[in-house]
C-alpha positions in Angstrom: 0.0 0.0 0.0 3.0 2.2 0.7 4.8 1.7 -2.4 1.4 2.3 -4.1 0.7 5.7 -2.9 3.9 7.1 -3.6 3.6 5.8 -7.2 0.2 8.2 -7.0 1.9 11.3 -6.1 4.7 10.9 -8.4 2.3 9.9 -11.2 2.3 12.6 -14.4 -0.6 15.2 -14.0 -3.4 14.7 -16.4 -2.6 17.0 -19.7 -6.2 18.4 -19.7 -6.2 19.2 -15.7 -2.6 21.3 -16.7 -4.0 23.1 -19.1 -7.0 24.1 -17.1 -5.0 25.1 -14.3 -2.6 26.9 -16.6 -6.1 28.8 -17.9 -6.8 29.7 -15.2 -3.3 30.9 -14.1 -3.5 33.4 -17.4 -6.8 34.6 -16.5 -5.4 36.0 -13.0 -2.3 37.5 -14.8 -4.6 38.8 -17.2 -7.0 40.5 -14.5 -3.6 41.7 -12.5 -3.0 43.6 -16.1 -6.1 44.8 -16.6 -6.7 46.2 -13.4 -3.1 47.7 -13.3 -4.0 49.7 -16.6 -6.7 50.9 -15.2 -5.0 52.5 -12.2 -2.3 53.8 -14.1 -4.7 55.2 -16.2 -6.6 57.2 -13.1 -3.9 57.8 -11.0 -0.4 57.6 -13.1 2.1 55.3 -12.4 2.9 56.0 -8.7 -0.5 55.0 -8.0 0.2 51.3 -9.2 1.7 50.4 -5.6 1.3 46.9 -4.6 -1.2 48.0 -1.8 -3.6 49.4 -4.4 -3.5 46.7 -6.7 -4.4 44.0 -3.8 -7.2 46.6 -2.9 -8.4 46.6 -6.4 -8.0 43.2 -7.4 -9.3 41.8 -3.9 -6.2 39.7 -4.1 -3.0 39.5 -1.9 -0.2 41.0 -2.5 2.0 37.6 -1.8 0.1 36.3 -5.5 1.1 39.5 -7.2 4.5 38.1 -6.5 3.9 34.7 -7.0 2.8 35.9 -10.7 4.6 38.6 -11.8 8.1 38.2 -9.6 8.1 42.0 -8.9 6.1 44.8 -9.3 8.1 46.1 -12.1 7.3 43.7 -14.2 3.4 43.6 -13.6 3.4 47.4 -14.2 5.5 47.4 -17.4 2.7 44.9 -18.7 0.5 47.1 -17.9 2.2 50.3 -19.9 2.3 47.7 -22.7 -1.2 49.4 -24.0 0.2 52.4 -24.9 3.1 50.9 -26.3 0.7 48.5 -28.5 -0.9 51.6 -29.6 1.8 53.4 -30.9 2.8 50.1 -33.0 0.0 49.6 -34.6 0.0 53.3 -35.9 3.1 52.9 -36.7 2.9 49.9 -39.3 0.2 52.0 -41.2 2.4 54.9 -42.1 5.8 52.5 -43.1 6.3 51.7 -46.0 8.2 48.1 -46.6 10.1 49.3 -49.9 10.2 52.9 -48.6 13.4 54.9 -48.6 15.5 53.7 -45.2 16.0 57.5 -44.4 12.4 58.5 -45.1 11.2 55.2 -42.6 13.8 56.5 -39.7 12.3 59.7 -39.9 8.9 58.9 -40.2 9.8 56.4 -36.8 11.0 58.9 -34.7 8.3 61.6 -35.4 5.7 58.8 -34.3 7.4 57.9 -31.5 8.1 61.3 -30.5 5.0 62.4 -30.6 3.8 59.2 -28.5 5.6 59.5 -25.6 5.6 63.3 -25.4 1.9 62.6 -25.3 2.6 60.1 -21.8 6.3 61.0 -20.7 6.1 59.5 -17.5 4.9 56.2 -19.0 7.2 55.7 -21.9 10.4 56.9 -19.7 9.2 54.2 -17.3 9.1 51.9 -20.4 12.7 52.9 -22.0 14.8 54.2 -19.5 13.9 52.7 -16.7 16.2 50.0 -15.0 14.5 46.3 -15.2 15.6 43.0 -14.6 13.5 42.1 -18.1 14.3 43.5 -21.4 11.8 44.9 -23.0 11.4 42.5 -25.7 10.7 39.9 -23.0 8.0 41.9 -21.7 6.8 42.5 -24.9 6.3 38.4 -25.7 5.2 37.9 -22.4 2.1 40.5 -23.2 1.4 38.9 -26.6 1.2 35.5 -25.0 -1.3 37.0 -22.2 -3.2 38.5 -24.8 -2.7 36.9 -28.1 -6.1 38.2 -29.8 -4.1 41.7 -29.8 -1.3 40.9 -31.9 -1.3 42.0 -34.7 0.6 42.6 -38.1 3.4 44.7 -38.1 5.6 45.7 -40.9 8.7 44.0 -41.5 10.3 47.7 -40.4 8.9 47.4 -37.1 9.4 44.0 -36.5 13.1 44.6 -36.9 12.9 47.6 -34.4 10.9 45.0 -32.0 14.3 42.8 -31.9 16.2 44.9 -29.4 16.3 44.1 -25.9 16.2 48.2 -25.6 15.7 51.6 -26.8 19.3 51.5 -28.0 19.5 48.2 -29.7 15.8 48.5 -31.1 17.5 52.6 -32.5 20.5 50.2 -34.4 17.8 47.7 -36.3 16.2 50.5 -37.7 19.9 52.7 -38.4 21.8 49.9 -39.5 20.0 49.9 -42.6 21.1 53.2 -43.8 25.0 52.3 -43.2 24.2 49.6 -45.3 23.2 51.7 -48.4 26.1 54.3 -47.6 23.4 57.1 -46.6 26.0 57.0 -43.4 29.4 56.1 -42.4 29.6 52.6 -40.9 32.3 53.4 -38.6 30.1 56.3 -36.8 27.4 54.1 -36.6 27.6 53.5 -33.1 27.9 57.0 -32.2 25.4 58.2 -34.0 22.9 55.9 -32.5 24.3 56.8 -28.9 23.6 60.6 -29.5 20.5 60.5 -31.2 18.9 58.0 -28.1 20.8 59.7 -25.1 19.6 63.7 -26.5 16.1 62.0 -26.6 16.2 60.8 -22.9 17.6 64.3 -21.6 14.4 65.5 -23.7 11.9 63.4 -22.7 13.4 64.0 -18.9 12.6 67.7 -19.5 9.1 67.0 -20.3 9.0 64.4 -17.6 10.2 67.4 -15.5 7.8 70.7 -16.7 4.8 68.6 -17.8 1.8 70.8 -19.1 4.6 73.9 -19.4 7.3 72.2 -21.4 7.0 73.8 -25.4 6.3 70.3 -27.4 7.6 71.8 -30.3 10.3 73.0 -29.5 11.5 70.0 -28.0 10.8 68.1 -31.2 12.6 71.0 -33.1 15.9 70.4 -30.9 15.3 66.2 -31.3 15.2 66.7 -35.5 18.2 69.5 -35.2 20.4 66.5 -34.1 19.3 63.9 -36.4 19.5 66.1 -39.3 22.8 67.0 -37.8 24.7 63.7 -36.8 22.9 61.8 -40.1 24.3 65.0 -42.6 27.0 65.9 -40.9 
């Protein structure tokens, strides 16, 4: 009888109880998510506190952990609507034979417009430190909610490669090294400048909010690339 229950416990679990259980797993992440979006979207980011999501969710906090690892990584799930967003419009206005200069452009003006439009989010998103790069946290959002994935161009989907802001910058720079539009051997610095003048930026809008001149902002931003891609 002995030998026969341990044979039990060790047995395999049934593949249709796994999945169930794995169902329902994803349904809590996907609530956790949900719920998180929402308070970002009332009370900004520094209202997504652990205590408030428990309150909200009716949840402990010790599951948020048990899910998510860390409260970085629930809320960076939870910014991944706006970052979903700006995608999507994106892959409308790129063109997949387009001139490589024309499509860098036309990706920074989008994406400057986007996060000048939610600075504190997309700063969270790109320059904050995480123990998950952001391509990770862009799969594991996808594979939450996989009826929102949709199709990018093949522009985008190169940008989507890089485990950051300054890798995903090289997919879509590289390109125009390639066709001599700039010197390979600069490549890296251009990419470094154009990025790190975007973060003090986007820090100064972080900074003045509702005061900070948008436009002129995005004036200084195109000064540089016009500068460090001509010069």
């Amino acid at each position: 009888m002995k030998r026969e229950k341990q044979s039990k416990k060790g047995a395999p679990q049934n593949p249709s109880l796994r999945l169930l259980k794995e169902t329902q797993r994803n349904n809590v992440r996907r609530y956790f998510v949900e719920v998180t979006q929402d308070i970002i979207d009332t009370q900004g980011i520094k209202g997504a506190s652990i205590r408030q999501i428990a309150k909200q969710t009716g949840y402990n906090s010790a599951l948020i952990y048990n899910y998510f690892g860390c409260l970085d990584s629930l809320v960076s799930l939870a910014l991944m609507k706006n970052f979903r967003e700006y995608l999507t419009a994106l892959s409308e206005h790129i063109k997949e034979d387009g001139d490589h200069k024309k499509n860098f452009y036309t990706i920074w003006e989008y994406f400057f417009d986007t996060c000048f439009a939610a600075p504190q989010i997309f700063y969270y998103l790109f320059f904050k430190y995480r123990r998950e790069p952001l391509c990770d946290i862009v799969k594991k959002y996808y594979d939450l909610f996989p009826e929102e994935v949709t199709m990018h161009s093949s522009v985008v989907k190169r940008m989507l490669k890089g485990s950051d802001i300054y890798e995903r910058n090289m997919n879509i720079l590289r390109p125009l090294a390639e066709c001599s539009e700039i010197p390979v051997e600069r490549l890296e610095l251009i990419n470094d400048i154009i990025v790190s003048y975007f973060k003090v930026l986007l820090e100064t809008k972080c900074e003045l909010e509702e005061t900070a001149d948008d436009n002129a902002l995005r004036n200084k931003l195109f000064e540089v690339i016009d500068f460090v891609l001509e010069g």
